[in-house]
Biopython code that builds the backbone (N, CA, C, O; Angstrom):
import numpy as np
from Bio.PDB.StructureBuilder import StructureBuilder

atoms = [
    (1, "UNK", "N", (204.099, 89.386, 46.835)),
    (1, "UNK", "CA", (204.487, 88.664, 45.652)),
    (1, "UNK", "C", (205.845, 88.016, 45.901)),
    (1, "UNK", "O", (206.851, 88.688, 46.123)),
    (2, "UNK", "N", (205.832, 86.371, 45.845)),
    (2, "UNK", "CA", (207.221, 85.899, 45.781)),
    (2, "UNK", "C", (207.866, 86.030, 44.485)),
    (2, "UNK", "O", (207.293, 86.199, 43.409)),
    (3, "UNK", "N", (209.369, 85.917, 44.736)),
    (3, "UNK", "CA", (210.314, 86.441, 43.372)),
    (3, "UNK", "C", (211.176, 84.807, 43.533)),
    (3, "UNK", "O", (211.280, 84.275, 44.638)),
    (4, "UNK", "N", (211.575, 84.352, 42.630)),
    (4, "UNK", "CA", (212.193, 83.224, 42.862)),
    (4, "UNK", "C", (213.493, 83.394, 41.797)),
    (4, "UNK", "O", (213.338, 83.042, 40.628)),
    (5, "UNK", "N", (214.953, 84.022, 42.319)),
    (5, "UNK", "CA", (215.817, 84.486, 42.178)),
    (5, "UNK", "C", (216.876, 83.573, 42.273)),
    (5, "UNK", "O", (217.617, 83.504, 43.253)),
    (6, "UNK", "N", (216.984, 82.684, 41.006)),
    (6, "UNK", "CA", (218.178, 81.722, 40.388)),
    (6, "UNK", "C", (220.135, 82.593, 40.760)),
    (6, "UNK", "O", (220.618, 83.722, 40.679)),
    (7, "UNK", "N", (220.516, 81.509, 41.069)),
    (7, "UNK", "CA", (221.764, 82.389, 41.609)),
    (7, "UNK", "C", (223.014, 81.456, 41.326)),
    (7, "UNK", "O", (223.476, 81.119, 42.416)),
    (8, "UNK", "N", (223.772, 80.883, 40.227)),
    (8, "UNK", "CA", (225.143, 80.623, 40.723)),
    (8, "UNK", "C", (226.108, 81.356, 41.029)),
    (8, "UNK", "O", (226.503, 82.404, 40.517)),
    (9, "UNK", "N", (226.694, 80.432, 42.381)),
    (9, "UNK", "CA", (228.455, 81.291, 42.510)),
    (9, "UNK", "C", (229.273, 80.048, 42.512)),
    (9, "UNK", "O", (228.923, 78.875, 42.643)),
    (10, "UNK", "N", (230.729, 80.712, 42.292)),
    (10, "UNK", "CA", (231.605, 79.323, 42.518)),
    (10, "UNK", "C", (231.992, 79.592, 44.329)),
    (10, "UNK", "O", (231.967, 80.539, 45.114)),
    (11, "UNK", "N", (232.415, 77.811, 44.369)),
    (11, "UNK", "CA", (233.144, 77.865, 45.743)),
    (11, "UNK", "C", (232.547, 78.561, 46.312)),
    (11, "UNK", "O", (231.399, 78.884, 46.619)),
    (12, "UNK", "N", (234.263, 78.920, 46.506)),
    (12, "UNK", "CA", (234.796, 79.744, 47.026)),
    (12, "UNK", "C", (234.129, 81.430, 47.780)),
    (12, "UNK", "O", (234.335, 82.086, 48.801)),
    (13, "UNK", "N", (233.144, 81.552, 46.372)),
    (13, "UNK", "CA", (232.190, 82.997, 46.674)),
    (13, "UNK", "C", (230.935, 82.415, 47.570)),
    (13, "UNK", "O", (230.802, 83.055, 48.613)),
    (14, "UNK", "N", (230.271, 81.670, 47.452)),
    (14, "UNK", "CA", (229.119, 80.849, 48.163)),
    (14, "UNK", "C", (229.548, 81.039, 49.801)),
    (14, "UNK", "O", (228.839, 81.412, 50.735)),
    (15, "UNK", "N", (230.943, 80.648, 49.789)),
    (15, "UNK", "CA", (230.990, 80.042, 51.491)),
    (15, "UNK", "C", (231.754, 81.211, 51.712)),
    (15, "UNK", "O", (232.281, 81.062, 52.814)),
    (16, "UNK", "N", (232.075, 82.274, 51.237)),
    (16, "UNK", "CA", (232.358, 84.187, 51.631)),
    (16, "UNK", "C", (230.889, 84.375, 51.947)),
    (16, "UNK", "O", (230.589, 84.695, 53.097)),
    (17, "UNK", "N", (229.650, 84.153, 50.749)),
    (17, "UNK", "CA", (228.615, 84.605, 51.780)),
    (17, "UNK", "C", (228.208, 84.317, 52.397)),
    (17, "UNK", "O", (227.438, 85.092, 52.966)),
    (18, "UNK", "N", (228.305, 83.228, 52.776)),
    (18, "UNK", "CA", (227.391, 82.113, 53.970)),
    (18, "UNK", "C", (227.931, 82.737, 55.562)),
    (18, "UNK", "O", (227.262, 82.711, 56.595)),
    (19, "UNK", "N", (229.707, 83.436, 55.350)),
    (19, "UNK", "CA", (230.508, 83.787, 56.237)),
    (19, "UNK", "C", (229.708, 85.378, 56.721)),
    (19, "UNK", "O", (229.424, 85.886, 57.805)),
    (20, "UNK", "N", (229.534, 85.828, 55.145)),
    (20, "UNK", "CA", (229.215, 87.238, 55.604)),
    (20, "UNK", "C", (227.715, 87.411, 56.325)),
    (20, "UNK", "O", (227.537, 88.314, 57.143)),
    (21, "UNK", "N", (226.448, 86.302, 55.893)),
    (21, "UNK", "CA", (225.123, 86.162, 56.199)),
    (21, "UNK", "C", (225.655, 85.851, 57.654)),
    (21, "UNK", "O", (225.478, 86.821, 58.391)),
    (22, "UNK", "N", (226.148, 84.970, 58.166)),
    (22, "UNK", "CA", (226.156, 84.457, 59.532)),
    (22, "UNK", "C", (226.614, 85.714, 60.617)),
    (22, "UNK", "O", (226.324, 85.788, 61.811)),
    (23, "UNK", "N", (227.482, 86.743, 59.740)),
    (23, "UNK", "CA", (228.089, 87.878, 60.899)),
    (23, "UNK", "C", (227.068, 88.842, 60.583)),
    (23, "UNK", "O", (227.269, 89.985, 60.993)),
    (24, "UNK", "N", (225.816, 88.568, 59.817)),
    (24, "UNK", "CA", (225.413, 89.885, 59.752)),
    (24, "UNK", "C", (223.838, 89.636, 60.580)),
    (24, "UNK", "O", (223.273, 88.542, 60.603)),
    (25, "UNK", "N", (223.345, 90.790, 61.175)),
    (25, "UNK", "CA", (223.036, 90.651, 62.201)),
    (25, "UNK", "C", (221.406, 92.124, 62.441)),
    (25, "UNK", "O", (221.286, 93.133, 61.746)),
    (26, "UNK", "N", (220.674, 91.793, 63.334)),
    (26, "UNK", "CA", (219.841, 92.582, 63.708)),
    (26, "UNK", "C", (220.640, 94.298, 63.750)),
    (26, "UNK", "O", (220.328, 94.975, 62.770)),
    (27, "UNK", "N", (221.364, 94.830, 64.520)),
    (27, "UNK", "CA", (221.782, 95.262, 64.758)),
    (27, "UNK", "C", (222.654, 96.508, 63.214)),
    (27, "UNK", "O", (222.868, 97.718, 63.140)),
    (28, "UNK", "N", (222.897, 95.292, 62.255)),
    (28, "UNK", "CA", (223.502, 95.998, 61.056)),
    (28, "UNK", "C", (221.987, 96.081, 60.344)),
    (28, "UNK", "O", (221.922, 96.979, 59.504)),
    (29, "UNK", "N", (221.205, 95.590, 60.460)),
    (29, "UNK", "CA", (219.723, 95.325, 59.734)),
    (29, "UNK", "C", (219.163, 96.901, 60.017)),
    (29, "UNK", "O", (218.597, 97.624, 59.197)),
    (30, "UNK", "N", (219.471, 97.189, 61.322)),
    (30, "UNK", "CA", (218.624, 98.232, 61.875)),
    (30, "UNK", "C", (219.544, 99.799, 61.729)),
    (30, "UNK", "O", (219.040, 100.919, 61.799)),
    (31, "UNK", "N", (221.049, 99.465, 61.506)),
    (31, "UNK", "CA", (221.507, 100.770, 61.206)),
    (31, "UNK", "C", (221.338, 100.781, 59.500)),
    (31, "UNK", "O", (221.747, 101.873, 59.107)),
    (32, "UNK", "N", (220.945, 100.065, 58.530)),
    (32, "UNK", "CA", (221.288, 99.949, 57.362)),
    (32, "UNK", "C", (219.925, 99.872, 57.014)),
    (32, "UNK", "O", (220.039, 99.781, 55.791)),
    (33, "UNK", "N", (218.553, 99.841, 57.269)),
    (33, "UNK", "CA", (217.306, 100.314, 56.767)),
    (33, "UNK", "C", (216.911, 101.777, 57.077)),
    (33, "UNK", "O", (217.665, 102.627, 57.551)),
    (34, "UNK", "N", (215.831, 101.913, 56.794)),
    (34, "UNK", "CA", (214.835, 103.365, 57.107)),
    (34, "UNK", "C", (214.881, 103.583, 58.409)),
    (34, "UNK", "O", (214.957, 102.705, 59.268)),
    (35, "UNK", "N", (214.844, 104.575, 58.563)),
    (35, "UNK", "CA", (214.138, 104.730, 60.350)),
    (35, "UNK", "C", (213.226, 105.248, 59.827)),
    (35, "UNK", "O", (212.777, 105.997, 60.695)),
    (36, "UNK", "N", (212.364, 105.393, 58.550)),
    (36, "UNK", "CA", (210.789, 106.365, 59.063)),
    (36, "UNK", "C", (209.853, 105.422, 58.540)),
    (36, "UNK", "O", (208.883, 105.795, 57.880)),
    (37, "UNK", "N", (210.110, 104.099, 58.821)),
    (37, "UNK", "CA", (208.989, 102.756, 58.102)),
    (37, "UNK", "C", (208.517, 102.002, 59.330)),
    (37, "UNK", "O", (207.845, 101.000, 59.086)),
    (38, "UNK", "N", (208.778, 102.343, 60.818)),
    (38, "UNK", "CA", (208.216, 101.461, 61.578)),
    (38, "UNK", "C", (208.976, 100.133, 61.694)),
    (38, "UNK", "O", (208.265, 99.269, 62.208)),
    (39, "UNK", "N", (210.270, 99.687, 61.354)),
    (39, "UNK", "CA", (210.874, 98.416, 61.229)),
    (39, "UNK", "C", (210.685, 97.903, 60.167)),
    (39, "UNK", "O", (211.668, 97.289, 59.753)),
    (40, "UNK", "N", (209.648, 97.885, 59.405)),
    (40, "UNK", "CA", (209.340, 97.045, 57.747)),
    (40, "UNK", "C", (210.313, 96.530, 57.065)),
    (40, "UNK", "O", (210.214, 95.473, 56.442)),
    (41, "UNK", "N", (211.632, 97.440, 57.144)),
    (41, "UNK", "CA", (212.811, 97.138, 55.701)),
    (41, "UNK", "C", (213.580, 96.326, 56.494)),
    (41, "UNK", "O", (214.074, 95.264, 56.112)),
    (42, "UNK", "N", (213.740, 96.994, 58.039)),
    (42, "UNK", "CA", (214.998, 96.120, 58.804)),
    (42, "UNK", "C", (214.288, 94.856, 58.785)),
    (42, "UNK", "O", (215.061, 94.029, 58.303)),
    (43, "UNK", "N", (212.754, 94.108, 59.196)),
    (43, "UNK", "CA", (212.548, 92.839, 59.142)),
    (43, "UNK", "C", (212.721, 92.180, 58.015)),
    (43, "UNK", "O", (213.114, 91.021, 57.887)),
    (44, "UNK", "N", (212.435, 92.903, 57.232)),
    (44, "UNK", "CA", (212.200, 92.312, 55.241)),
    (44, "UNK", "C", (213.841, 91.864, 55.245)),
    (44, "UNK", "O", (214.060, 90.655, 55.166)),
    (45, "UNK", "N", (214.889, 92.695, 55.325)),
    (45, "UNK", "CA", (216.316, 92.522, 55.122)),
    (45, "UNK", "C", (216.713, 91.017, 56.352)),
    (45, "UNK", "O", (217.315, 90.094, 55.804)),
    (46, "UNK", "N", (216.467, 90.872, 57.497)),
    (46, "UNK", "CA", (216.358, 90.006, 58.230)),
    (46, "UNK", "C", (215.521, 88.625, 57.606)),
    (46, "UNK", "O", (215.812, 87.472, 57.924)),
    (47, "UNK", "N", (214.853, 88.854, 57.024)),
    (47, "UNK", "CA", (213.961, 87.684, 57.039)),
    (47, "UNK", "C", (214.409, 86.993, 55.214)),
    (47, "UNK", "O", (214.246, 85.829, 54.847)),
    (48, "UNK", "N", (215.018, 88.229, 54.318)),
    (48, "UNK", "CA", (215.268, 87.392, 53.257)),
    (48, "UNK", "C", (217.105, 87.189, 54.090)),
    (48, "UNK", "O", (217.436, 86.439, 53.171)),
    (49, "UNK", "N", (217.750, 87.218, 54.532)),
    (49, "UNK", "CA", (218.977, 86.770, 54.981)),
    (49, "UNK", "C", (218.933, 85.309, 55.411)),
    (49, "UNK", "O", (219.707, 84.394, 55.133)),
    (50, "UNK", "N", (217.571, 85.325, 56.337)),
    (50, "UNK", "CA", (217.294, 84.035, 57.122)),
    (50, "UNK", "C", (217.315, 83.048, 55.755)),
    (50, "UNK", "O", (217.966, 82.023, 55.549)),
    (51, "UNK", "N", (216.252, 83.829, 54.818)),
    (51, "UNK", "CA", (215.889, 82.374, 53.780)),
    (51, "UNK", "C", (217.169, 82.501, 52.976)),
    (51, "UNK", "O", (217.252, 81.496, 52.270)),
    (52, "UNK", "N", (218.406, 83.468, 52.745)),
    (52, "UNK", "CA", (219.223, 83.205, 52.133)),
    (52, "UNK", "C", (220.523, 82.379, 52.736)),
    (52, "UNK", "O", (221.528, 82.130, 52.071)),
    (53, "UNK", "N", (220.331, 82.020, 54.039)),
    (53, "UNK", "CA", (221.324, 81.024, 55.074)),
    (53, "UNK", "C", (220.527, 80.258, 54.577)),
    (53, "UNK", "O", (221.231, 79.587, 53.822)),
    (54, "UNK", "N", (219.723, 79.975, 54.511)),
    (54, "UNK", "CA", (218.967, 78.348, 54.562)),
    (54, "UNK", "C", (219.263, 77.832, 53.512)),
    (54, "UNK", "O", (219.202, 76.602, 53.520)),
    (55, "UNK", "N", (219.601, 78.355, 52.490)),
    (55, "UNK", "CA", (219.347, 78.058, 50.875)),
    (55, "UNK", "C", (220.995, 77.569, 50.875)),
    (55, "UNK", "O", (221.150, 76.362, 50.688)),
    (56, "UNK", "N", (222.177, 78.346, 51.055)),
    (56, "UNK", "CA", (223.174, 77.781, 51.631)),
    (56, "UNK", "C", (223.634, 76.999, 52.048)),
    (56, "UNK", "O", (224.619, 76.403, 51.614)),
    (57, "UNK", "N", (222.980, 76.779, 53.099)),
    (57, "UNK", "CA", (223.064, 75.073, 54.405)),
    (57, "UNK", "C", (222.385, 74.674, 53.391)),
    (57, "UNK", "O", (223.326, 74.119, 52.824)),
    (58, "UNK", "N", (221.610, 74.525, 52.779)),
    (58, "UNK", "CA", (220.862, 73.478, 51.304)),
    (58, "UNK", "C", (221.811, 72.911, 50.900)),
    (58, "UNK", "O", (222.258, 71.781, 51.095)),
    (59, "UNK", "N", (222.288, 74.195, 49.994)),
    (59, "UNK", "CA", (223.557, 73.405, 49.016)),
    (59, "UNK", "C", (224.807, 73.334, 49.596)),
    (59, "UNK", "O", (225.797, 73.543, 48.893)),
    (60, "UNK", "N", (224.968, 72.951, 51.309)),
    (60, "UNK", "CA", (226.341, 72.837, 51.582)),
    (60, "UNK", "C", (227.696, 73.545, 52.011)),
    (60, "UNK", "O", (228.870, 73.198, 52.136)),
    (61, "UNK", "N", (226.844, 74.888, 52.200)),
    (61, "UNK", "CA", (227.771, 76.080, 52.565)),
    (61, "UNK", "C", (226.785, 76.153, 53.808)),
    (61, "UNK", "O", (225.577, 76.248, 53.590)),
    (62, "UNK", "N", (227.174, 76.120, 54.842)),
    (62, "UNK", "CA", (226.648, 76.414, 56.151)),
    (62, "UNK", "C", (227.430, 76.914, 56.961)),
    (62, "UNK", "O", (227.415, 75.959, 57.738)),
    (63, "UNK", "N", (228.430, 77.959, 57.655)),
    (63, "UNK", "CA", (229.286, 77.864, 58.777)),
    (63, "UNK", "C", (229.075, 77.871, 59.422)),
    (63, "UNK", "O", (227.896, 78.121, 59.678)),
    (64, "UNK", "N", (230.309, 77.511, 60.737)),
    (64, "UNK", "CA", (230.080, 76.789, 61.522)),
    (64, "UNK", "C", (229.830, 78.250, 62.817)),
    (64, "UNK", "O", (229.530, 77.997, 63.984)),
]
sb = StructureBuilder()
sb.init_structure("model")
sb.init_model(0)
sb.init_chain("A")
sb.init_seg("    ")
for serial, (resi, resn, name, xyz) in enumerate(atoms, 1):
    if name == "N":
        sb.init_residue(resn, " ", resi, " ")
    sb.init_atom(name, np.array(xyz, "f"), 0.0, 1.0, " ", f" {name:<3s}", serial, name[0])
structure = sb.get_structure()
């Protein structure tokens, strides 16, 4: 089931997360899910990050 999750921030907060999405990483994905799911949560957490950079670079917060 998709969820379609309306979001303003100002500025300033937008391009903090765009900073924090870009440093965050497989690695924090995989200490910060389950270990007894087979990978499921670490990809799910990876894969809404991906679509939450994209949505970002959309509206103009992309770093570099």
């Amino acid at each position: 089931m998709m969820k379609n999750i309306p979001l303003e921030l100002p500025a300033d907060e937008a391009r903090a997360l765009a900073q924090l999405l870009k440093r965050l990483g497989y690695d924090d994905a995989e200490r910060l899910s389950s270990r007894y799911d087979g990978g499921e949560e670490r990809d799910a957490m990876l894969s809404s990050i991906d679509k939450l950079r994209r949505a970002l670079a959309e509206a103009g917060f992309a770093p570099r």
